[in-house]
N, C-alpha and C positions, 0 to 999 in steps of 0.2 A: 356595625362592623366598620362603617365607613369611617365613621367617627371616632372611632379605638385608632384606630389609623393614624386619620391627623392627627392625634392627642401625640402620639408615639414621635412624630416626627419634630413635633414644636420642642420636645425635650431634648433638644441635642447641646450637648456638653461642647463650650468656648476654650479649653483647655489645651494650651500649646506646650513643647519645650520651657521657651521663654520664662515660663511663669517659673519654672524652679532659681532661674536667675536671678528673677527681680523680690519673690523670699530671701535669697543667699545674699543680695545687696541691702535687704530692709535689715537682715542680722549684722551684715557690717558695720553697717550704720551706726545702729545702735551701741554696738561695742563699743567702737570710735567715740562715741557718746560718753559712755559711762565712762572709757577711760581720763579725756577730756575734766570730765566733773572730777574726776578724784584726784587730781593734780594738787597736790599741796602749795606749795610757794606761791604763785601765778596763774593765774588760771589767764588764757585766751580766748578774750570778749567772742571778739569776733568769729573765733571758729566754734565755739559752742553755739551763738548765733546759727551761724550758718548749717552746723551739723543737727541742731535741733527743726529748720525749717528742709532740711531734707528729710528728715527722719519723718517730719507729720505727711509730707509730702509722699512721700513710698509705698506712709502706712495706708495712709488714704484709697493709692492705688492696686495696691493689696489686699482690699477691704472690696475693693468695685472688681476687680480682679478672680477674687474667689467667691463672690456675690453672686457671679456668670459661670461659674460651675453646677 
């Protein structure tokens, strides 16, 4: 009994607000992304760079994020 107990208690959900946020910013992202790549004429280096290093970035924490659920 004692032990159903703790078991019960170690399972507690890390789930805040917050986390619907930073999904809704990993989708931005990625939009931003897509759209980026499909630019015909020109494409810019550096923001595709930088919008693909947020993007791993996000997803990463999104992954560790719902990991703790």
């Amino acid at each position: 009994m004692f032990l159903a107990e703790a078991a019960t208690e170690a399972v507690e959900s890390t789930y805040s607000h917050f986390d619907i946020f930073m999904l809704i910013f990993t989708v931005l992202i990625a939009i931003g992304l897509v759209r980026l790549l499909m630019q015909r004429p020109r494409k810019n280096m550096l923001a595709i760079g930088f919008g693909t290093v947020c993007l791993l970035v996000f997803l990463a924490a999104d992954f560790k994020m719902i990991s703790g659920w």
